[in-house]
C-alpha positions in Angstrom: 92.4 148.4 77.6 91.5 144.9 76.2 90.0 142.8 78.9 89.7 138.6 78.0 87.0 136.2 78.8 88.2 132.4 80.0 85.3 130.0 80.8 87.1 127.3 82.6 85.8 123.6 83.3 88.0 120.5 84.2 90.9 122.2 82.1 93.8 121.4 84.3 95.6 119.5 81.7 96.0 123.2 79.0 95.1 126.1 81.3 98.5 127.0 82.3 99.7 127.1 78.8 96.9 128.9 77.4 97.5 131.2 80.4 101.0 131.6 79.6 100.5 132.6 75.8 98.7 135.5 76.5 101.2 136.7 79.2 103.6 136.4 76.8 101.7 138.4 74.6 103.7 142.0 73.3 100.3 144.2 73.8 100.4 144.5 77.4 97.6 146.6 78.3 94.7 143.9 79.2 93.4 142.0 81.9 92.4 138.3 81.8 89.2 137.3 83.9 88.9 133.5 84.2 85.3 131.9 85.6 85.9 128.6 87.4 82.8 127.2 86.0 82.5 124.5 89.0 85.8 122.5 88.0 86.2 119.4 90.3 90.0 118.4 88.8 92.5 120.7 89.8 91.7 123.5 87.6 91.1 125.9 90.0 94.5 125.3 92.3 96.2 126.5 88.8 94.5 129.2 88.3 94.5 130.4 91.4 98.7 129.8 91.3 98.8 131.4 87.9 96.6 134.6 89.2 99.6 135.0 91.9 101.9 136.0 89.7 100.2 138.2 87.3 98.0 141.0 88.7 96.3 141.5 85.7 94.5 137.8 85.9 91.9 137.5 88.2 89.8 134.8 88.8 86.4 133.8 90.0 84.3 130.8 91.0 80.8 129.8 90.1 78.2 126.6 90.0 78.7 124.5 87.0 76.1 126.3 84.0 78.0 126.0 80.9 80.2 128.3 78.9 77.8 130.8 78.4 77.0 131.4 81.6 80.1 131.5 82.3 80.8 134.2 79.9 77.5 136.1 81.1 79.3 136.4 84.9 82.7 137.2 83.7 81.0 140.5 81.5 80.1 142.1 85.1 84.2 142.4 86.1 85.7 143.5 83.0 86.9 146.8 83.1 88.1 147.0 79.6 86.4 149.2 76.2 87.2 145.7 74.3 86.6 142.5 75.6 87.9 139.4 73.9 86.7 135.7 74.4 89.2 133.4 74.6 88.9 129.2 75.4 90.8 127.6 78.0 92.4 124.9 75.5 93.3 127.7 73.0 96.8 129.2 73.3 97.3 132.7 71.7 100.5 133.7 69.3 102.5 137.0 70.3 
């Protein structure tokens, strides 16, 4: 199983479409673990709405530290022998 990283901070405006590109994705054997790194636009409500539908996102909350920490706490959920890092403004092609 492939599991991907999303640090997410104030991303409201692209998170649902870079969301959406990998659930469109043909490979479907992955998960998708977002860290809410603090956001304080509406980041959060959308990724919380997106996680709904799709049982293979989940999503956490943490204090603002950066991308990297961000990264570091999202490394103790994956469940997956790959792990891929992807940015919350980047939008992946099938």
């Amino acid at each position: 199983m492939l599991s991907i990283l999303i640090p997410a901070y104030n991303v409201e405006e692209y998170i649902e479409r870079c969301l959406e590109s990998i659930r469109n994705q043909v490979y479907k054997d992955f998960e998708v673990i977002i860290i809410n790194d603090g956001s304080t636009d509406g980041t959060l409500l959308k990724i919380i709405d997106f996680c709904k539908k799709d049982s293979r996102f989940k999503y956490f909350t943490k204090e603002n530290g950066g991308q990297m920490s961000a990264y570091l706490m999202g490394l103790k959920f994956v469940k997956g022998d790959i792990v891929g890092f992807v940015d919350p403004d980047d939008t992946i092609e099938p």
